[in-house]
TIBA-186691 format. One record per residue: residue in one letter; x, y, z of N, C-alpha, C in turn. Coordinates in steps of 0.1 Angstrom, whole numbers, plus 2048, in hexadecimal, padded with zeros to 3 digits. Each point is the difference from the previous one (the first is absolute). Layout:
// TIBA-186691
aXYZXYZXYZ/...
// end
This chain:
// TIBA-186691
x70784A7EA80E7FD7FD8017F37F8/x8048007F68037F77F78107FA804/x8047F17FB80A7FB8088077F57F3/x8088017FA8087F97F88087F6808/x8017F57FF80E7F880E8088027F4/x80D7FD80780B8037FA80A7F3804/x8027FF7F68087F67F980B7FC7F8/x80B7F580380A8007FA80B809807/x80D8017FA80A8078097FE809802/x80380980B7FE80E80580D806804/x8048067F980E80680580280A808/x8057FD80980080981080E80A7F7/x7FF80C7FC80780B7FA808806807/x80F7FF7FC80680D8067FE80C7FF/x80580A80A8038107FC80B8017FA/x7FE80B7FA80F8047F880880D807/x80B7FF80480980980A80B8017F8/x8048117FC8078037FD80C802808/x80E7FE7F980A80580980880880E/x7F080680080080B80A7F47FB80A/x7F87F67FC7F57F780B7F28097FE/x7FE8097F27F58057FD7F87F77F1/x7F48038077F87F87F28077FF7F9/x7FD7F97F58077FF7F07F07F97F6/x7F88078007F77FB7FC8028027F1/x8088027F57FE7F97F48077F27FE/x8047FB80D8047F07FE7F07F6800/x7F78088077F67F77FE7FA7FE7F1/x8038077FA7F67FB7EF8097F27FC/x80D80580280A7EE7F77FA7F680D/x8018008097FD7F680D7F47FE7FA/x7F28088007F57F77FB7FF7FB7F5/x80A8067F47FD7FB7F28047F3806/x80F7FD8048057F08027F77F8806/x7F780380C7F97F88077F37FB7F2/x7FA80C7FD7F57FB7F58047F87F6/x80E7FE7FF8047F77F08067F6808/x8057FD80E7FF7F48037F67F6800/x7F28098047F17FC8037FC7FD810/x80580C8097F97FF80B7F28057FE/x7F67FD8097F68047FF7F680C807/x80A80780A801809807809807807/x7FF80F8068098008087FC80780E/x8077FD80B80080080F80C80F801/x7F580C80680D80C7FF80080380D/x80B80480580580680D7FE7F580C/x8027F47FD8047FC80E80D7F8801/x8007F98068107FB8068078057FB/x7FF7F97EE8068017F880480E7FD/x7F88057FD7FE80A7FB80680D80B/x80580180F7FF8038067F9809807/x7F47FF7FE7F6809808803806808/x8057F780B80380A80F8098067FE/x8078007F580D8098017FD80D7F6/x7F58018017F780C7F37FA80A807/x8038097FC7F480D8077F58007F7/x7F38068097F27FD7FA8048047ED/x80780C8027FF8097F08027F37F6/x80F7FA8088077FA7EF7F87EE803/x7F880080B7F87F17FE7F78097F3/x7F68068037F980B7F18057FC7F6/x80D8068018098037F28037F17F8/x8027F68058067F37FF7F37FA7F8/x7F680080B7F47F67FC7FC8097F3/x7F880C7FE8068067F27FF7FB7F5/x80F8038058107FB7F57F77F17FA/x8007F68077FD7F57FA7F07FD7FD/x7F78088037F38017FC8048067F0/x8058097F98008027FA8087F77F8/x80A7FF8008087F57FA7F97F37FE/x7F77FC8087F77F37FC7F68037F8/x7FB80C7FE7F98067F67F57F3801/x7F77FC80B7F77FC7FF8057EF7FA/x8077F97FE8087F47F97FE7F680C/x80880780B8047FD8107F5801808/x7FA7F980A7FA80180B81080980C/x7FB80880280580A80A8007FE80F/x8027F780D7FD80380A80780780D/x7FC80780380580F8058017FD80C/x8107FA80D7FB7FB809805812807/x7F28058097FE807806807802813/x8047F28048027FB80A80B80D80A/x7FB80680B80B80A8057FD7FE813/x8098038058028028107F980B805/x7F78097F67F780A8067F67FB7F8/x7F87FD8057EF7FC7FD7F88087F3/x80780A8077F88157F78087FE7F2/x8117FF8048067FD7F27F87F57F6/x7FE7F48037FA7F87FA7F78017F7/x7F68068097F48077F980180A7F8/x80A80980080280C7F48077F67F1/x80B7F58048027F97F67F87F57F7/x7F27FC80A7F87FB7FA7F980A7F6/x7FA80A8067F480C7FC80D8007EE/x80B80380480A8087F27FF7F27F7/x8007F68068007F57F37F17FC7FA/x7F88058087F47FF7FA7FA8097F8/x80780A80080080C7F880A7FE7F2/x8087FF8028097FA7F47FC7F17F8/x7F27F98058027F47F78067F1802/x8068008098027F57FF7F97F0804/x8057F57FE7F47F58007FA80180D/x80A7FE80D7FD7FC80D80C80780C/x7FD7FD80780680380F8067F8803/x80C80280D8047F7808805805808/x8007F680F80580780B8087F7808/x80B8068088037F38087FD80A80F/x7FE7F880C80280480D80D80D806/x7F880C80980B80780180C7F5809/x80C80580280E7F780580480780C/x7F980B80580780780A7F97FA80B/x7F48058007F87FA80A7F87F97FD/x7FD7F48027FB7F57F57F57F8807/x7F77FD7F37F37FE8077FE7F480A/x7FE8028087FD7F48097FC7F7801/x7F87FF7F97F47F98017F87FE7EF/x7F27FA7FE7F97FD7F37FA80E803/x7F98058097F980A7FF80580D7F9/x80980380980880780180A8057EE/x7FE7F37FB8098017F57F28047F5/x7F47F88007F38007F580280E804/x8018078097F680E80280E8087FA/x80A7FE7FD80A80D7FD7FD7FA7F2/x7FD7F57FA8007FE7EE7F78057FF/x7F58008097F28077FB7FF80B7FB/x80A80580A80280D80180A80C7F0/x8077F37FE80A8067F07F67FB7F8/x7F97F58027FA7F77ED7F880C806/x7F480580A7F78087FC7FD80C7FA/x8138057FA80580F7FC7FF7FE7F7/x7FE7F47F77FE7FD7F27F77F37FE/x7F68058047F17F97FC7FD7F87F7/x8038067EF7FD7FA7F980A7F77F5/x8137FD80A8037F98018017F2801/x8097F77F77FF7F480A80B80180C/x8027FC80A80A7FD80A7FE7F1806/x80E8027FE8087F480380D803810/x7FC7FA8088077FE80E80F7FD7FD/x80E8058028097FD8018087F580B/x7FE7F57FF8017F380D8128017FF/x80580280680F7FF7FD804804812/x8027F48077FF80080D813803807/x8087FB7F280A80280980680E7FC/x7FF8097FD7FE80E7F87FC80780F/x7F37FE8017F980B80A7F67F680D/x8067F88017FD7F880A7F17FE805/x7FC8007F97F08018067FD7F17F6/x7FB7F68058017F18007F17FE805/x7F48047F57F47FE8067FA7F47F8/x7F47F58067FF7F97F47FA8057F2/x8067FB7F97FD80A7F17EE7F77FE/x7FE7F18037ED8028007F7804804/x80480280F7F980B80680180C7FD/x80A8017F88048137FA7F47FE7F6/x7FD7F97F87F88017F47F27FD806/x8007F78097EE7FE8007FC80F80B/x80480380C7FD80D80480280E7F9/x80B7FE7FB80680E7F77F38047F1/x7FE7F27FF7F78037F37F1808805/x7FC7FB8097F480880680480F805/x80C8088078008087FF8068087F6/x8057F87F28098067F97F97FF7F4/x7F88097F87F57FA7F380A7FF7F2/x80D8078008098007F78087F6802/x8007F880980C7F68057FE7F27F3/x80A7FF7FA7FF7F77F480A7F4804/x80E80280A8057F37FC80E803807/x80C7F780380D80280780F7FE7F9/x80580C80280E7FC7F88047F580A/x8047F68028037FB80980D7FB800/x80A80880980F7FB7FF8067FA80C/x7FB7F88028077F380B8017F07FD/x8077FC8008047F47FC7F57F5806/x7F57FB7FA7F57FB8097F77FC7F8/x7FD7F87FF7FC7F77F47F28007FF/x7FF7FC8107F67F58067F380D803/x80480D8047F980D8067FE8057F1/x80B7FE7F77FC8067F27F87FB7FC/x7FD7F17FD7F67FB7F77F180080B/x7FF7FE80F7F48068087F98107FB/x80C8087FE7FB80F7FB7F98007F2/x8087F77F27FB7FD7F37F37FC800/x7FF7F68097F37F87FD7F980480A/x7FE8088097F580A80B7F18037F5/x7F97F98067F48037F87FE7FC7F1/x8017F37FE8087FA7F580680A7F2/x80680480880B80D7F57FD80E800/x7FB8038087FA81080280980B7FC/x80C7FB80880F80E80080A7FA7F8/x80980E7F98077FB7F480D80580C/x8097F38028077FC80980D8017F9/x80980C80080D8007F680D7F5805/x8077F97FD8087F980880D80A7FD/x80880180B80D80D7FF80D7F9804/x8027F380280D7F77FD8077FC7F7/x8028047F780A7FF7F18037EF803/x8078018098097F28017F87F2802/x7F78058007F47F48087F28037F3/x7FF8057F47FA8027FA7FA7F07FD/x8027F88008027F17F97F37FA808/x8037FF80F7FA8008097F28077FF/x7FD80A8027F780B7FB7F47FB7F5/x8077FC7F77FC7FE7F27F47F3807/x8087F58077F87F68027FA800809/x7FB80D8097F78008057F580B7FE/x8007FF7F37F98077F5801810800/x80F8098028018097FB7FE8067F2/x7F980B8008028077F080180B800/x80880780880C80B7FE80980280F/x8078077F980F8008098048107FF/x80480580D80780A7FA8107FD809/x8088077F880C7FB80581080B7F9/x8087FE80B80B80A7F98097FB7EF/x8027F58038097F97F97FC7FD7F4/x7F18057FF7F77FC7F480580D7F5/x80680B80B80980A7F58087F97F8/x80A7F780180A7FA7FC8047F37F8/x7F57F88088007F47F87F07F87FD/x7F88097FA7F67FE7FB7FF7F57F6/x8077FF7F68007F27FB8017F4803/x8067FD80E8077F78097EF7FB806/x7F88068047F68068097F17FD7F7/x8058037EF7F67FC7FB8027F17FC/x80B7F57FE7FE7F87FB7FD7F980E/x80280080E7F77FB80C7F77FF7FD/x7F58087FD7F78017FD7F87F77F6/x8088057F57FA7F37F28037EF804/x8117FF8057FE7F18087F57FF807/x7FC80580B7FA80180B7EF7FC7F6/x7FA8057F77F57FF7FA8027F37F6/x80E7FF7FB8017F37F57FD7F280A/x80280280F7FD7F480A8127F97FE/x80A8097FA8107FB80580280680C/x7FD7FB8088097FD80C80A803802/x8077F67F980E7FD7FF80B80E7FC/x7F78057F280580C7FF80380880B/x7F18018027F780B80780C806811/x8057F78028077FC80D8108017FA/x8037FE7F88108037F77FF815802/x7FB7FF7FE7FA8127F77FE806811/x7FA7F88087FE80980680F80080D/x8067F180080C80480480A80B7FF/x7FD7FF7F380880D7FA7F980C806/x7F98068007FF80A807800802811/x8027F380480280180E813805801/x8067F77F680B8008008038107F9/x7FE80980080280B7F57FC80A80F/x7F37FD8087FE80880F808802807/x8077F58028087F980D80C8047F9/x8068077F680C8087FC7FE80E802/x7F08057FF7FF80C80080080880E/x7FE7F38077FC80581380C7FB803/x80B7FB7FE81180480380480E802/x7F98077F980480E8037F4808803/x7FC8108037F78048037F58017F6/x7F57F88017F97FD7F37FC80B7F7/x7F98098047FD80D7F480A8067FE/x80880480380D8087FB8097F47F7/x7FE7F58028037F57F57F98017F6/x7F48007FF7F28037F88028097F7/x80880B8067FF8077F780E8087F9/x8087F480580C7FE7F47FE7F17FB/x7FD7FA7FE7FA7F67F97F880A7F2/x7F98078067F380B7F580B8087F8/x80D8028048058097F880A7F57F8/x8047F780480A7F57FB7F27F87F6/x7F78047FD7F47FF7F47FC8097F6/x80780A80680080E7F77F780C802/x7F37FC8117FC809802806807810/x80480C8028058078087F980A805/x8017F38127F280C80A80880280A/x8108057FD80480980D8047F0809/x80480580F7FF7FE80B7F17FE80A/x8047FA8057F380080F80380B805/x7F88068067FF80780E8047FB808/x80780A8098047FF80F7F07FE809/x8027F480A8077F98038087F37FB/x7F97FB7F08037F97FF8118027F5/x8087F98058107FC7FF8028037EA/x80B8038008068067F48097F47FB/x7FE7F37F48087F77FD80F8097FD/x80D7F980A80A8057FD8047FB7EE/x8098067FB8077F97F58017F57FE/x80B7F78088047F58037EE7F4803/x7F780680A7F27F97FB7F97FD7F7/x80280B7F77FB7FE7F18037F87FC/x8128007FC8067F47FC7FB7F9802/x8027FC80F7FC7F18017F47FB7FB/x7F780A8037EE7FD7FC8007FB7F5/x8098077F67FC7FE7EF80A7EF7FC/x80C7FC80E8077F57F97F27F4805/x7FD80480D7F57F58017F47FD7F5/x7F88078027FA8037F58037F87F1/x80D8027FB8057FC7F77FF7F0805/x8057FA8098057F28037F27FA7FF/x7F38088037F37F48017FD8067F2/x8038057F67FC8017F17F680A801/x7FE80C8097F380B8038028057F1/x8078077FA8008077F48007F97F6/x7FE7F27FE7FD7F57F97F28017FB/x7F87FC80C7F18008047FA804806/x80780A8027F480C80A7F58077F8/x7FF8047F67F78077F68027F97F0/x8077F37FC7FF7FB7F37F17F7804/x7F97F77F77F78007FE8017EF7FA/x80C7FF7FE8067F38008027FA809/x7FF7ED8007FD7FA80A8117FD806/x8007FE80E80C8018098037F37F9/x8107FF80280B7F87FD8027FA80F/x8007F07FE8067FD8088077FB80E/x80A80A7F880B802809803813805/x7F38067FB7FF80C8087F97FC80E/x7F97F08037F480380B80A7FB809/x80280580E8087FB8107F87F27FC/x8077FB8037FC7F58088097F880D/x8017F17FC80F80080B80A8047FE/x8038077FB80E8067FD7FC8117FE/x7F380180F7FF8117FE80A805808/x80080E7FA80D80980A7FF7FD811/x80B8018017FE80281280480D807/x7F380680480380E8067FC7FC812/x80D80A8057FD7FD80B7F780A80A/x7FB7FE80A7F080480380280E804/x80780980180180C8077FA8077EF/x7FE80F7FE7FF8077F480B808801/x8058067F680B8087FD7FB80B803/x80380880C7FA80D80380880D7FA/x80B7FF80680E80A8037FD8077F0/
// end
């Protein structure tokens, strides 16, 4: 098994849902052309984001696919396989390894949840080993599916029973367990950081890739962190990234993916609604979404390429939202 790390932004992809809550898979060709001419560097298919659990085995197939093809080899592809039946897992691994794509990924099942370290290596063993000549990558995302194991001990045991085990999406706010996992065997595993908002952070404790939702949206925003972040501005580096704290913290006012993905259509690409269970932006939430949005300058510098103004960045005179989110 040969193993590429992957690098630079990783865009955690919507699905596309048509008006009726069925596939809509010719929205994926414009979705990846945009992501490839912003310059992500990969994409992350069917999970959170992407709603996985809200997918039957067929159209997780149909999805991952859809954007294997569409990346036409351009894109590193990672296929998160992660399911509440063990068996399902492994038929979604076996189908993406048959289709091509870069790597794997899994998170912990949510129903009945692994207990324990053992307990958890032996069910990953058990999906990376349906696709052998895979890389896999462990899905760490603890408040999702509650299994909260140490992610170093996940890597130095997991690696002995896991010969495909390459590295951790890792999505918990945690700096200190993130950069212990990076530097585990002075750099063994390619450790993804999965906090958009905290990307800054990340970077200086020697991150080099990210996968993340928001990287759909405001990738420009996301790359010029980056270039500060390497020019050694600081100063910038920390301007730029307020701004996308401040751009989060508008988006989790209301139910975040179903915001996500009228945000995606208020940019001119259109992926439907969420799935039930997750909530339907009323009318009146749109609005609001798109006046906020407007007030921190998002359609300004969300995807221009030009350096921020200003008087687009919060500072003391940022909005004041108060702490509840707009559910209703």
């Amino acid at each position: 098994m040969s193993h590429h790390r992957l690098t630079g932004l990783i865009a955690a992809t919507y699905t596309p849902f048509d008006a009726r809550g069925r596939l809509n898979l010719p929205q994926i060709r414009p979705m990846t052309d945009h992501l490839r001419e912003v310059g992500v560097s990969g994409l992350y298919v069917c999970g959170t984001t992407g709603e996985g659990a809200s997918l039957t085995i067929e159209e997780r197939h149909a999805v991952t696919e859809a954007y294997v093809a569409e990346a036409a080899g351009q894109l590193p592809v990672v296929a998160n396989v992660g399911h509440n039946s063990l068996t399902d897992a492994c038929r979604l691994a076996r189908h993406a390894q048959q289709i091509g794509v870069h790597s794997i990924s899994a998170n912990a099942p949510s129903y009945f949840k692994c207990a324990d370290l053992d307990t958890l290596i032996e069910s990953m063993a058990m999906v990376a080993g349906a696709a052998p000549e895979l890389p896999f990558y462990y899905y760490h995302i603890p408040m999702m599916n509650g299994t909260s194991v140490d992610m170093v001990a996940f890597l130095e045991c997991g690696s002995r029973r896991i010969p495909n085990l390459v590295g951790v999406k890792f999505a918990e706010a945690d700096l200190a367990t993130y950069q212990a996992c990076a530097t585990l065997n002075d750099g063994q595993f390619d450790v993804l950081w999965g906090y958009d908002e905290m990307l800054l952070g990340a970077l200086a404790t020697g991150a080099r890739g990210a996968v993340g939702s928001t990287y759909n949206i405001a990738t420009a925003l996301y790359h010029r962190i980056i270039d500060a972040f390497h020019a050694g501005d600081w100063r910038l580096a920390r301007r730029l990234q307020a701004q996308a704290v401040w751009m989060v913290r508008v988006i989790y006012r209301y139910p975040f993916h179903p915001a996500m993905k009228e945000i995606l259509k208020m940019l001119g690409l259109d992926f439907g609604a969420c799935r039930l269970p997750q909530k339907r932006l009323s009318a009146e939430q749109v609005a609001s979404l798109r006046r906020e949005l407007e007030e921190i300058g998002f359609f300004d510098w969300a995807q221009a390429p030009a350096p921020l103004q200003e008087k687009k960045i919060p500072g003391a005179a940022a909005p004041h939202f108060c702490a509840e989110r707009i559910d209703q």
